[in-house]
C-alpha positions as CSV (number, residue, x, y, z in Angstrom):
1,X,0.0,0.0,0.0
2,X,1.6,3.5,-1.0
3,X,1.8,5.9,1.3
4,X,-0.7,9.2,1.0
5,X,1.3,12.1,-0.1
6,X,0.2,14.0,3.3
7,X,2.2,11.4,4.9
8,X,4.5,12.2,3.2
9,X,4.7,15.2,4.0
10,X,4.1,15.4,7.3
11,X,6.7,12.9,7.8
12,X,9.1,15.4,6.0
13,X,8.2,18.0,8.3
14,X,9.2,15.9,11.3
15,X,12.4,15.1,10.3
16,X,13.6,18.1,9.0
17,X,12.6,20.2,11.9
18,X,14.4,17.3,14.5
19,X,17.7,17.1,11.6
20,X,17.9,20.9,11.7
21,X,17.6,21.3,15.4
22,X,20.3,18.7,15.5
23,X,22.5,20.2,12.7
24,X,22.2,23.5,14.9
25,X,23.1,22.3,18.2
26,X,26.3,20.4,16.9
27,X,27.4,23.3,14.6
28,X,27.1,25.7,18.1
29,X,29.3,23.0,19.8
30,X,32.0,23.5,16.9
31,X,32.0,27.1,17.8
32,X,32.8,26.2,21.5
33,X,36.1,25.5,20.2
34,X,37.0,29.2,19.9
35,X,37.6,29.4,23.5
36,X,41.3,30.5,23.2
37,X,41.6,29.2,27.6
38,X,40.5,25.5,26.8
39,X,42.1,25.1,22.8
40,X,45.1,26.4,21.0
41,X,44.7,26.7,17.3
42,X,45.6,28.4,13.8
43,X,44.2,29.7,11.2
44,X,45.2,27.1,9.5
45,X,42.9,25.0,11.8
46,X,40.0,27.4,11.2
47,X,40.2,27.2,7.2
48,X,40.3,23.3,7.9
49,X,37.0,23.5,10.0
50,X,35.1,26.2,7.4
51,X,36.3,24.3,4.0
52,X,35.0,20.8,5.9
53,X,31.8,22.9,6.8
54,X,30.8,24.5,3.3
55,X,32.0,21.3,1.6
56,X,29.2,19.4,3.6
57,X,26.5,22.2,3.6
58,X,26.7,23.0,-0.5
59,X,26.6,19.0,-1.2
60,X,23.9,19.0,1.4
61,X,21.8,21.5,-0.3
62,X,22.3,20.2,-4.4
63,X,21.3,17.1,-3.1
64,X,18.1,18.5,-1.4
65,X,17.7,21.0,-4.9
66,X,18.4,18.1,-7.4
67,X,16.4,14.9,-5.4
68,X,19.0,12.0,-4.4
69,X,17.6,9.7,-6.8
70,X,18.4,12.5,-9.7
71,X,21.8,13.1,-8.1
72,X,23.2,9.1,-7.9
73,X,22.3,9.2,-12.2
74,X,24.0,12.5,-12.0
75,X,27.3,10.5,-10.9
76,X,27.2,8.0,-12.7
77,X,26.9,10.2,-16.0
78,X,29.8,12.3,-15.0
């Protein structure tokens, strides 16, 4: 039995809201790390951190904007 599309959806709206909330949280916990007292750390470190950060946000949202099924075909074509 398929399930309705309101299902869907409101199972979409569940986890989204919980994932974000989550996402938040542990991207606030990276930012604890700029406490010069409890870590030492370069720039270098920082441009480590931000690249790792974008890198997983921008493939993050093409997969969101293109639909994972549409982005696997995508792969395999390039």
């Amino acid at each position: 039995m398929k399930i309705k599309e309101t299902e869907k959806r409101a199972k979409f709206v569940k986890f989204s809201n919980r994932r974000l909330k989550n996402a938040i949280q542990h991207i606030e916990l990276i930012g604890k790390l700029a406490n010069r007292r409890a870590y030492e750390y370069t720039g270098e470190d920082i441009q480590i951190i931000k690249n790792v950060l974008y890198g997983a946000l921008i493939r993050t949202i093409d997969t969101l904007e293109v639909g994972k099924s549409e982005r696997q075909v995508k792969k395999w074509i390039e």
